[in-house]
N, C-alpha and C positions, 0 to 999 in steps of 0.2 A: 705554507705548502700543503699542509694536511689538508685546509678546508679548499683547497682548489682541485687535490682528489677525491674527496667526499661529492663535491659538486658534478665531478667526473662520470664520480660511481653511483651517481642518483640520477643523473640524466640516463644512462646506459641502463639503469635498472630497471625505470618508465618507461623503457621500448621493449624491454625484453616481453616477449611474447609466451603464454602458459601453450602444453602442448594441446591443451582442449580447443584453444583458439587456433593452432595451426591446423590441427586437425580438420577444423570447421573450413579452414581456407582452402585444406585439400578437397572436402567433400563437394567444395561448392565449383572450384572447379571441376571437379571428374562430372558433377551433375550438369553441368553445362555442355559437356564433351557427348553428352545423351548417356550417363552412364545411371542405375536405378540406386537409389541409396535403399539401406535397410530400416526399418523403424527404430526404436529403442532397445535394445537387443542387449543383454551380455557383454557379445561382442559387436558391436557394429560393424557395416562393411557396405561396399559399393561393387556393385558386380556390370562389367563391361558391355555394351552393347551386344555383344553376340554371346555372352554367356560363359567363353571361353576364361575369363579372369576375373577374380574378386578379391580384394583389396581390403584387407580388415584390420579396425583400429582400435589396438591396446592403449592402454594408458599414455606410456613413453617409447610405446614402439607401432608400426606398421606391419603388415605383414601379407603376401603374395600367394594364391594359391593359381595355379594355372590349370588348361584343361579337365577331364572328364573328372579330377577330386575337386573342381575349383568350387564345390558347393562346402567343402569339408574343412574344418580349419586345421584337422586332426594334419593336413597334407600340406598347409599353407606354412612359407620358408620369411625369416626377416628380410626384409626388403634392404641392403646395402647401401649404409651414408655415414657418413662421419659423426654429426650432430643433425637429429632433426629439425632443431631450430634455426638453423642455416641453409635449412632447403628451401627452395622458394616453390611456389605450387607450380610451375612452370617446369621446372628443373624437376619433380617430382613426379608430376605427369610425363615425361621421357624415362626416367627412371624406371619405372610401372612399365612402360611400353618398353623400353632393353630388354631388361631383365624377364618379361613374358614370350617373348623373341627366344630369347638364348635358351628358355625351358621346352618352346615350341618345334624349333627347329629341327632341331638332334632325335626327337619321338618322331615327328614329320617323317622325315628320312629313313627311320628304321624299318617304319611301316611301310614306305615305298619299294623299299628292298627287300624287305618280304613277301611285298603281295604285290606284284608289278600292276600296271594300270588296267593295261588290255585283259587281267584276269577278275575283273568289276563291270558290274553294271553299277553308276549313281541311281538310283531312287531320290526321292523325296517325301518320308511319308510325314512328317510335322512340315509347317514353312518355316523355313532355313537353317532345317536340319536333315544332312545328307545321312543315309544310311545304302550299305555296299552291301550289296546283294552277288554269291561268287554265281 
């Protein structure tokens, strides 16, 4: 009985994946998605096609900064899962996308309700960065 769980626990153990290697699975997807990775950094991180979200990767943890701080990690929040090693980079990439949504929305809105639209002119003075001119 023993060596038939041993055999168990050594098969499961040769799959189990280190978090540098999921890490690496998250990176490469988010890089695929067009997103910029960081070089060797401290902290590493992946910052979103429009600059709005970046993605940075602790040891045994993830973590989410969104808008105008998403350059900061002082502002970047843990990203919400159970076990990291049970996320698949698929499920991971949604996760990142919810989770930047539900921080986006709610600021979206308050600033609509403060500053109505018709009292804006958009500009553009970077490409593809709006600035509101009253």
């Amino acid at each position: 009985m023993s060596n038939s769980v041993d055999r168990i626990v050594a098969k499961y153990a040769a799959k189990a994946k280190t978090y540098a290697q999921i890490h690496q699975e998250y990176k490469d997807l988010l890089k695929d998605k067009g997103w910029t990775l960081s070089g060797p950094l401290k902290i590493p991180h992946a910052t979103s096609p429009s600059g709005k979200t970046r993605v940075w990767f602790k040891p045994q943890a993830v973590y989410l900064s969104v808008g105008l701080t998403a350059k900061d990690f002082g502002s970047a929040r843990t990203l919400t899962y159970d076990d990291l090693k049970t996320v698949s980079p698929e499920e991971f990439y949604r996760m990142v996308e919810r989770q930047s949504d539900s921080i986006l929305a709610p600021v979206a809105q308050r600033i609509r309700h403060l500053f109505p639209k018709e009292d804006f002119m958009q500009v553009r003075v970077l490409p593809g960065v709006p600035c509101l001119l009253r």
